[in-house]
N, C-alpha and C positions, 0 to 999 in steps of 0.2 A: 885143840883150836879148830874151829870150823871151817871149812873150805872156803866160803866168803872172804872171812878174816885173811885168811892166806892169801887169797886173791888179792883184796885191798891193801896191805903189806905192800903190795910190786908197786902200786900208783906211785907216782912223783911226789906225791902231797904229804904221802910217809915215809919216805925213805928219808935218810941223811942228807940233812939240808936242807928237805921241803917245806913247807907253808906249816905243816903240822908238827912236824918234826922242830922245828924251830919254836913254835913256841910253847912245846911243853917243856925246851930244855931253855929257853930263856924266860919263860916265866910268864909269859906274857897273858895278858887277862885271863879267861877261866878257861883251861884246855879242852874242858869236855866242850866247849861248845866251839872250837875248832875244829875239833874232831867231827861233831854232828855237821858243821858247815860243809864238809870237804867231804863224807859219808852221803848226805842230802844230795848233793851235786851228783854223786856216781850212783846212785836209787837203781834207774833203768837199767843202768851196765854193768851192774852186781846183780839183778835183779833180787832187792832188797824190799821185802814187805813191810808193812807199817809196823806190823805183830813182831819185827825183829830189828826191827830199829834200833830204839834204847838198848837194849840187851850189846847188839854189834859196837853200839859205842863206845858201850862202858868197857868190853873188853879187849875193843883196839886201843883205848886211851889205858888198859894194864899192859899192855902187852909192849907200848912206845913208853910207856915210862921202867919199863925194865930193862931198855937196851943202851 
């Protein structure tokens, strides 16, 4: 897992409970693009390039559906 990734983990938005968190385990409309909602938002302060974008989401949205 990439250090980004591990970074993004700590945000409020994935931990237990959060905005993200909630709705891949309630189901709620399509996760990946909660993920990219709440990923998009933190760009700057992960410093996240465009070239790693999709890739960071897909494998935050495996990594929250495994816990």
């Amino acid at each position: 897992m990439s250090n980004k990734i591990t970074e993004l983990l700590k945000e409020a938005e994935f931990k237990e409970g959060g905005f993200v968190f909630k709705h891949i385990k309630e189901g709620k409309s399509n996760p990946l693009v909660a993920v990219q909602s709440a990923v998009d938002r933190m760009r700057e302060l992960h410093d996240i390039e465009d070239y790693e974008f999709n890739s960071i989401c897909k494998e935050l949205l495996e990594v929250l559906k495994n816990k």
